[in-house]
TIKOLFI-871950 format. One record per residue (C-alpha): z, x, y. Coordinates in steps of 0.001 Angstrom, whole numbers, plus 524288, in hexadecimal, padded with zeros to 5 digits. Layout:
# TIKOLFI-871950
ZXY ...
//
This chain:
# TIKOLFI-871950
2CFC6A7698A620D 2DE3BA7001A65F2 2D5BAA6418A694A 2CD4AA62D1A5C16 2DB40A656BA538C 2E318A5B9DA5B50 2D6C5A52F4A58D0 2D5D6A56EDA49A8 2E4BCA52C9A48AF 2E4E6A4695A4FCB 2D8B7A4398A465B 2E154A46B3A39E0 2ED7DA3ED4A4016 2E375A3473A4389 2DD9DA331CA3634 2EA43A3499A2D94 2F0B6A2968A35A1 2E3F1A2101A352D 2E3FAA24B8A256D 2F2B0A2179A24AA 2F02DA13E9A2CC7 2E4C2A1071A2302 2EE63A11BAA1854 2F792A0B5DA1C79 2EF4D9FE59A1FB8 2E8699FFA6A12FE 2F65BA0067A0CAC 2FA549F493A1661 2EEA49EDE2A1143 2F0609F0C7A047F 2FF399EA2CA050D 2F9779DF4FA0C27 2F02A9DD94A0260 2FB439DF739F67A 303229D50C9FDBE 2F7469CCE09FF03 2F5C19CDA19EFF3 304B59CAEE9ED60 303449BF1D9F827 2F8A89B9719F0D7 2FD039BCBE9E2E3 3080D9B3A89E7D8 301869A8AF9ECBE 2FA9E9A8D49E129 3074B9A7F89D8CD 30C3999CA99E15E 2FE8C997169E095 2FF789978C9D047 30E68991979D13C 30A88987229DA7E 2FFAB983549D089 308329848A9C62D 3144197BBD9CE6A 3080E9710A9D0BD 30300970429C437 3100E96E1C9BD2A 311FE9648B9C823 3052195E6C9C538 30A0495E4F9B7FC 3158C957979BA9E 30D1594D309C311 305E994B909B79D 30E68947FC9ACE7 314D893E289B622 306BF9394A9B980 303449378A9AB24 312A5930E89A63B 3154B928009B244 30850928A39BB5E 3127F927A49C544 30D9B937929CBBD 30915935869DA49 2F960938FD9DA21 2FD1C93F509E8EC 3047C949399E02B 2FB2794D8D9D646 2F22A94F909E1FE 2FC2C95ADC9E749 2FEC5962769DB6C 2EE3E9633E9D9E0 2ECF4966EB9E6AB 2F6ED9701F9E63A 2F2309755D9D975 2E280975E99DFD2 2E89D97E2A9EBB2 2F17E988379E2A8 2E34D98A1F9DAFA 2DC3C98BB99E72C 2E6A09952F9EEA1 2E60F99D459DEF4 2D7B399C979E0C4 2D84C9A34B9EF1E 2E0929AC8D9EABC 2D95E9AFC39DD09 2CE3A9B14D9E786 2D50D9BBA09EF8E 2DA149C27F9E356 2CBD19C33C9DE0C 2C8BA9CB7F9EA69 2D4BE9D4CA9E9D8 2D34D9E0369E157 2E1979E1D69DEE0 2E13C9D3E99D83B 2D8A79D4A09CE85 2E3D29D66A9C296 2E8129C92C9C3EA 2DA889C2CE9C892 2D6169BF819B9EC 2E0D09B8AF9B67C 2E1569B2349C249 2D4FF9AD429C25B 2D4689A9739B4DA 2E2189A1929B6C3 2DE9C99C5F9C3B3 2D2829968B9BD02 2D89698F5C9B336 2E190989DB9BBD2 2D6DE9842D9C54B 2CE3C97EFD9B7DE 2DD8E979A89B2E6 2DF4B972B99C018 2D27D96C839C0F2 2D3E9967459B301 2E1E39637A9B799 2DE0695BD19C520 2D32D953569BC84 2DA89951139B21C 2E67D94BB39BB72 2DF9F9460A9C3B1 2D81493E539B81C 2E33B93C039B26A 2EA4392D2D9B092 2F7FF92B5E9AD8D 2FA21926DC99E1D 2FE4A9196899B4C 30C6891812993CE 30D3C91B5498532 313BB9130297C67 319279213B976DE 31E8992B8998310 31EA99367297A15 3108F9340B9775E 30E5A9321098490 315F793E7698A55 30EF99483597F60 30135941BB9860B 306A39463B99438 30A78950AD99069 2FDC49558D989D3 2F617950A5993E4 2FAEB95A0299BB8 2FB25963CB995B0 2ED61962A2994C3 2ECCD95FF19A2DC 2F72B96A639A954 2F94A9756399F94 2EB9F976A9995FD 2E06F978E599B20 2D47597F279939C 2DDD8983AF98A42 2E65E98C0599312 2F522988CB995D1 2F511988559A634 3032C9893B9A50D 302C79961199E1D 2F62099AEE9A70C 2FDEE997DC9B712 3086199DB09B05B 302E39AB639ADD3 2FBD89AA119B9B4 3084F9A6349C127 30E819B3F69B890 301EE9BBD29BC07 302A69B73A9CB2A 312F59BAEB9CA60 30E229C8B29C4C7 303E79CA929CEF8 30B619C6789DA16 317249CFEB9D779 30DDD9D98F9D565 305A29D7E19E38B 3128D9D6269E97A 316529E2CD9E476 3092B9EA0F9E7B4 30ACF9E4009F5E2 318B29E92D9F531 314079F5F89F265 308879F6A19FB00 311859F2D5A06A0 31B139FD4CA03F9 30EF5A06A5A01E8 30A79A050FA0E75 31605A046CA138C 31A00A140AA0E6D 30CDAA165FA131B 30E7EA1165A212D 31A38A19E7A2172 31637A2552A1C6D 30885A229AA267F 3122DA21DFA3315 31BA0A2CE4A2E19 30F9DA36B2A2A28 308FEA333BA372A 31619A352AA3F0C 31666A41E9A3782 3088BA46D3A39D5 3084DA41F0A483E 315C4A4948A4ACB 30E69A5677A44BB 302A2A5475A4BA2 307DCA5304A599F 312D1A5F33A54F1 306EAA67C6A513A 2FECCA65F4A5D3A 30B8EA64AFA6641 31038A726AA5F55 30157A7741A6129 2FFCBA71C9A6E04 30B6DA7880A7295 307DBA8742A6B69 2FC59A8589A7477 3022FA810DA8183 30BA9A8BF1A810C 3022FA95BDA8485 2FEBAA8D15A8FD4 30AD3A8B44A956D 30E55A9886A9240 302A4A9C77A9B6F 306B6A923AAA688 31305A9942AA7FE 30E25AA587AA7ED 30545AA272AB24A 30FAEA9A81AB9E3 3176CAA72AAB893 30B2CAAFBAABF6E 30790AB4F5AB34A 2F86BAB3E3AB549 2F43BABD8EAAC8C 2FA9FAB62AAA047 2EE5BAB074A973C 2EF0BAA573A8BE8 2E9BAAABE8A7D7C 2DDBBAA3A1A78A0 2DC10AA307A69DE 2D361A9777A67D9 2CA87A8DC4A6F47 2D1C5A7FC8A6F16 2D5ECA77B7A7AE5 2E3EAA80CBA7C5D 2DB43A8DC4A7CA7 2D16BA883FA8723 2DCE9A845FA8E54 2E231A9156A8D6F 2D49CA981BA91EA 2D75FA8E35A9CE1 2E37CA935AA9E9D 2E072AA10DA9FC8 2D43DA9FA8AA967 2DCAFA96D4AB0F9 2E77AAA2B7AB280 2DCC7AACB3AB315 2D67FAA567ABEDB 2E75AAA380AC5EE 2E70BAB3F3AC2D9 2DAFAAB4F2ACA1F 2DFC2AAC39AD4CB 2EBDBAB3D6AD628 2E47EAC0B4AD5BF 2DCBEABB9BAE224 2E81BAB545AE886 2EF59AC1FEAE742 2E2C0AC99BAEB91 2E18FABFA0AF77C 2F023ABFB4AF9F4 2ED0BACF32AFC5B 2E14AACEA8B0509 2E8DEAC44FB0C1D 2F42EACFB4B0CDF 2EA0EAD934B0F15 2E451AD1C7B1A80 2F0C1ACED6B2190 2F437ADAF1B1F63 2E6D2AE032B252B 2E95EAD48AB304D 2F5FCAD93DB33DD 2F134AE5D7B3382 2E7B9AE146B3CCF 2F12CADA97B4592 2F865AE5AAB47B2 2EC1CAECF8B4A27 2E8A9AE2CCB5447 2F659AE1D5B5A6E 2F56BAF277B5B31 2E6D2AF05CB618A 2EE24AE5A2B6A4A 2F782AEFB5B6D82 2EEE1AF964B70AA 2E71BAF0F5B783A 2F356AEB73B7FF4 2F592AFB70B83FB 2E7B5AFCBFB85F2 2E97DAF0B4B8FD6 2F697AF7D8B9609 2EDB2B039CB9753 2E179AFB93B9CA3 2EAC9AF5BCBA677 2EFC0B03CFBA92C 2E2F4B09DEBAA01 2DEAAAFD0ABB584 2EA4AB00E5BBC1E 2E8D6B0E2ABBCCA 2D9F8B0E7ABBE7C 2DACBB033EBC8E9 2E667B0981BCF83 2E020B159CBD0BF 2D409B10DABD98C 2DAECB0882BE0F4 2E5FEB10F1BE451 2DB0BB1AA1BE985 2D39AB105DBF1A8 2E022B0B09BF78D 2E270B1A56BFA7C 2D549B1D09C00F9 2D70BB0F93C08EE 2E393B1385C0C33 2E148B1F50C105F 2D40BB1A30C182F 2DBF8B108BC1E21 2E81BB1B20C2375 2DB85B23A8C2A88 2D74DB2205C367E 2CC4FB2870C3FCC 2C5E6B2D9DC35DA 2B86FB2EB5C34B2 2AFA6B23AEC2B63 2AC57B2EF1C21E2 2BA5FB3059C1FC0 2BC1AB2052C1C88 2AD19B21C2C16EF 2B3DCB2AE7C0B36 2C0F8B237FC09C2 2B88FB15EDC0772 2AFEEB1DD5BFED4 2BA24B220FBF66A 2C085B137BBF6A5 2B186B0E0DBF2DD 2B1D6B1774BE641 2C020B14F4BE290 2BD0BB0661BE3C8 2B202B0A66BDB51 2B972B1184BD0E8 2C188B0433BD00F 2B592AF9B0BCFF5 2B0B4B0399BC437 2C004B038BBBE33 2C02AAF386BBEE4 2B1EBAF277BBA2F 2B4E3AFA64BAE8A 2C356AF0E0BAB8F 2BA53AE4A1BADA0 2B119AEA2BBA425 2BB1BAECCCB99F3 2BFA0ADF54B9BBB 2B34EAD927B9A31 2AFBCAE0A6B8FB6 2B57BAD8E9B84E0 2B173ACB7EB8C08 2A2D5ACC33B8E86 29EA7AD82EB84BA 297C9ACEABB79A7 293AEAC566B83F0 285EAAC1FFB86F3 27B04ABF6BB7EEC 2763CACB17B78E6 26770ACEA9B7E41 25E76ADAF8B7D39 25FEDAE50DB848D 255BCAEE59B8AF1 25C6EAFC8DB86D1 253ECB04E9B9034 25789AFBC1B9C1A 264DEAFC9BB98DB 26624B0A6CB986A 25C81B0C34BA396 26744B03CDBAACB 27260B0B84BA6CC 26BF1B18F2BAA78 26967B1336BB856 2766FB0D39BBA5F 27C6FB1B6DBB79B 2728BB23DFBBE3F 27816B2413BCB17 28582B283CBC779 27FACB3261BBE1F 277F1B37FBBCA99 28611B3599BD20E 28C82B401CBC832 283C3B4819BC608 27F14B44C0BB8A1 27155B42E3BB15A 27210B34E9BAA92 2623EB3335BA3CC 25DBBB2AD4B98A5 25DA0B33BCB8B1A 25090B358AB863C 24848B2AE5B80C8 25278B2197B7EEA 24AB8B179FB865B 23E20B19A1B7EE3 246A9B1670B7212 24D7AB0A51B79D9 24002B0574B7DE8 23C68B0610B6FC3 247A9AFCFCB6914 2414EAF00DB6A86 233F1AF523B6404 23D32AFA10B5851 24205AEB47B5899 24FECAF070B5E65 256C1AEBA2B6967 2645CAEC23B6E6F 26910ADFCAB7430 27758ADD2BB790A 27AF4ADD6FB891E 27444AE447B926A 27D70AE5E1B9D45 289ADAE989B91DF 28122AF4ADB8C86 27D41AF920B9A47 28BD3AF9DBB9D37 28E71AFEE6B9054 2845EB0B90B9430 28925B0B78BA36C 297C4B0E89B9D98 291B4B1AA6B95CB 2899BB1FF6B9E6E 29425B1E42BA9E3 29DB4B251BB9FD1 29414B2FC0B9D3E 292A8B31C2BAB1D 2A15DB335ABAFAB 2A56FB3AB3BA5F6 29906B4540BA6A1 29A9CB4F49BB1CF 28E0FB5432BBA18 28590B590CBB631 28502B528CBA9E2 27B98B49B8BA254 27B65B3A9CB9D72 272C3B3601B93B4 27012B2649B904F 26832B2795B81B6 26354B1C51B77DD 260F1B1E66B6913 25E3EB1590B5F75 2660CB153CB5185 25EBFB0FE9B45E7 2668CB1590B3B23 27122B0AEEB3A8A 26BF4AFCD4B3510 26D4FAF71AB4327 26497AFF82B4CFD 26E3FB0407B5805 26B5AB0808B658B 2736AB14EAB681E 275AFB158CB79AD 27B2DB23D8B7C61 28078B285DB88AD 282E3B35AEB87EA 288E3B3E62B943F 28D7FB4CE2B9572 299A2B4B63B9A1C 2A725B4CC6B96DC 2A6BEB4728B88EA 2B26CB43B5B8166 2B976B4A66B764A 2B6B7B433DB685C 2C458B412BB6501 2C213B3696B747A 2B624B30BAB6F22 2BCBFB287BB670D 2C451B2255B70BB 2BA4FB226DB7B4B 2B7E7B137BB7B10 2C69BB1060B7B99 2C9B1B07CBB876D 2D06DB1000B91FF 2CF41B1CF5B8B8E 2C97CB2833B9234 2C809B379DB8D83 2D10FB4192B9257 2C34CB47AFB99F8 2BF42B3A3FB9F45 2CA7AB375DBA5A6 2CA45B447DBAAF0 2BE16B4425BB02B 2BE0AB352EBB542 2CC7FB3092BB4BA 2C6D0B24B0BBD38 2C20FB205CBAEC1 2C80EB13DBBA5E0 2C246B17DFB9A67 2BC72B085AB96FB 2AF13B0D17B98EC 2AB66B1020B8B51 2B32FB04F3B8587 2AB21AFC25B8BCB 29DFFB0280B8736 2A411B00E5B78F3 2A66AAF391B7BB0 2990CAF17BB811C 29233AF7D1B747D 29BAAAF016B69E7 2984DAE302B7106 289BFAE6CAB6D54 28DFAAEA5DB5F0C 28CBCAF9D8B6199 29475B0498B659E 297D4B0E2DB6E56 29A86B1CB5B68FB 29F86B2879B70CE 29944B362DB6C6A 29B36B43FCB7272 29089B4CD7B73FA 28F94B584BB6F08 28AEAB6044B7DD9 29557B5990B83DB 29761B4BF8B88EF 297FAB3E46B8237 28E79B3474B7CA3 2903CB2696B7C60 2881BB1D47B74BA 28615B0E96B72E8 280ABB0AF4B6808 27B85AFDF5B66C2 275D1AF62AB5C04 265D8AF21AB5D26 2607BAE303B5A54 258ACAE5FCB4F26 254D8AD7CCB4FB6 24D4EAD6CCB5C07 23FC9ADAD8B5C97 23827ADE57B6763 
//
């Protein structure tokens, strides 16, 4: 792990600088304790020369004490005191050179010398102090050679040791040992001194290689990184990092790769959406155009609806204006004669009341088709009430218009199967007036008209399947298909009726989708045509 061998090395760095820095201060304390040794080495070499200085002025005091008693008391009191404090300051520092290891060559002597001198000084401050000054001797050279042994006795003998000869070998042995602590403290300082050096320079030397190892490292394993930013700043999503291990740089790389896996995957669905967004305004211009063709289509279907009105109105009218004309030019004639002419106006004006009915119709269609609350309907009635609005014309022509065989025994039956067809009444009752008035124009005498009802369970939604069938004129199959166009007619219909707008049929269809069924054209086999609603059932109310 990157993180655990940066960690590791900053450890190492860590601990060879802390090792260095404890080296060093023990080497700075180790100077400080060589100059401390060389500092008091030399205070106790002043400390033995200042004794030394105040006992041969003491001396001096002395001798002029003992020849003249003319030596100021005040004096004598300054050289002991001095003398006490050198003893006590050599005492201190025998003291602190008892407790240092490094001392212990010179402690002996030391101590042995510093003892004498503090059992020669007491001897020396009673014996002065007791001391009285001699009275003159008839013989000086007597006298001096008393002095003079006296203090020798006093100053320079004591328990059989020469204190000359003893402060000066310890004044020699002090010398000795202060050179030689000045010269360990010398060569401690320049010790650590080396040793501080060489400290900063190897740490300045190991830092630089540590930070040019991990930069170096750190850099082997960014390169991969960056080399995978620009690919993917160039587009190339497919480009992967290698993973050979499981430290920080790898995860990142994992990262890395999932990252571009998941901007591939993006860019595979923005592309994909980018095409079904092509594909659907392709498909919606497609559709436009469809629509503007349909709106085309309808806008000639309008031309020829206005046509049609024109023609079909014009035609009427032209003929009652004739008959009235015509009426209105006799004269003297007798009533049978006006009788026929108003007769033939009355059915003209009929003809157009029919025409404008069916153009209202057509216009309505699309207005009031779906609405109306939706309630049941009572089939048998309603084809009871179709069959009786078409029964007189049927006599009129000729023709036999019944009820097909038990159609309303099986219409009777629907709301005991839990059926019922619900929608609009008077729509439906239109719907089967336009059939059966179809049926009868276009079926010459004698002929036949049948109004039949079956009921279709094989589809998951029962259906309720209203046939008119007639033996008439019929219609090729290649005109079936356009049957329910708006304004079209067959080449034999408009032969036989040219009176005719063909919107009959269109309006049925209308009728039928507005109750979610159709209407569907057949021709019979004998001859003639069969046209069928068929209508979906309520499965959900129950009788």
């Amino acid at each position: 792990m990157f993180k655990a061998r940066l960690s590791v090395w900053l450890g190492v760095l860590v601990a060879v600088v802390a090792t260095q820095f404890a080296v060093v201060v023990w080497l700075v304390n180790q100077s400080e304790l060589e100059r401390s040794r060389s500092l008091r080495a030399k205070d106790a070499l002043v400390q033995y020369l200042d004794l030394a200085a105040n006992k041969q002025r003491l001396k001096v005091w002395f001798a002029q004490y003992l020849l003249t008693d003319a030596a100021p008391v005040p004096l004598r009191d300054s050289y002991l005191q001095r003398m006490q404090a050198s003893l006590t300051e050599l005492e201190r520092l025998h003291a602190l050179e008892s407790s240092d290891p490094g001392d212990r060559a010179i402690e002996t002597v030391s101590r042995q010398t510093l003892a004498a001198l503090q059992t020669n000084f007491e001897a020396l401050r009673a014996q002065i102090l007791q001391a009285q000054p001699h009275t003159p001797h008839p013989n000086p050279s007597s006298e001096r050679a008393t002095v003079w042994d006296e203090m020798l006795g006093v100053f320079d003998i004591s328990q059989g040791q020469d204190m000359r000869t003893l402060i000066a070998e310890a004044i020699r042995l002090q010398e000795t040992h202060s050179r030689a602590t000045e010269a360990a403290a010398q060569t401690a300082l320049e010790r650590s001194r080396r040793l501080a050096i060489f400290s900063i320079l190897s740490t300045i030397v190991l830092s630089m290689g540590f930070v040019a190892y991990f930069a170096w490292d750190i850099r082997r394993r960014m390169a991969p990184l960056l080399d995978g930013t620009l690919a993917l700043q160039a587009g190339r999503m497919e480009h992967r990092i290698a993973v050979h291990g499981r430290d920080e740089f790898d995860r990142l790389s994992l990262s890395f790769n999932r990252m571009a896996e998941e901007i591939q995957l993006h860019r595979a669905n923005e592309a994909s959406q980018r095409q079904r967004l092509e594909d659907a305004v392709a498909q919606r211009t497609q559709d436009l155009h469809a629509a503007n063709q349909q709106l085309l289509e309808i806008d000639h279907s309008r031309r020829q609806f206005f046509a049609n009105i024109s023609h079909e109105l014009r035609t009427p009218t032209t003929a009652i204006l004739g008959e009235a004309e015509i009426s209105l030019r006799r004269s003297g004639h007798a009533e049978s004669v006006y009788r026929e002419a108003l007769e033939r106006v009355a059915a003209t004006a009929r003809q157009l009341g029919a025409r404008i009915a069916e153009l209202m119709s057509v216009a309505r269609q699309g207005e009031d088709s779906l609405q109306g609350e939706r309630q049941p309907i009572d089939v048998p009635a309603l084809l009871q009430q179709a069959l009786e609005q078409q029964r007189g014309a049927a006599a009129a022509q000729g023709l036999d218009l019944q009820l097909q065989g038990d159609a309303l025994e099986l219409l009777q039956a629907l709301p005991g199967q839990g059926l019922q067809l619900r929608g609009q009444a008077a729509k439906l009752g239109q719907a089967l007036t336009i059939l059966l008035d179809n049926a009868l124009r276009y079926t010459p005498a004698p002929g036949s008209v049948f109004l039949g009802a079956r009921l279709d369970l094989a589809t998951p939604q029962p259906r309720l399947v209203l046939c008119v069938e007639d033996s008439g004129i019929g219609m090729a199959p290649e005109e079936l298909g356009r049957a329910q166009e708006r304004y079209w007619r067959a080449e034999a219909a408009r032969r036989l009726r040219p009176e005719g707008m063909g919107l009959g049929l269109a309006i049925a269809a209308d009728i039928a989708a507005a109750h979610e069924g159709r209407l569907e054209l057949q021709a019979r086999p004998e001859g003639g045509c069969r046209a069928c609603l068929i209508l979906p059932l309520d499965a959900a109310a129950q009788a």
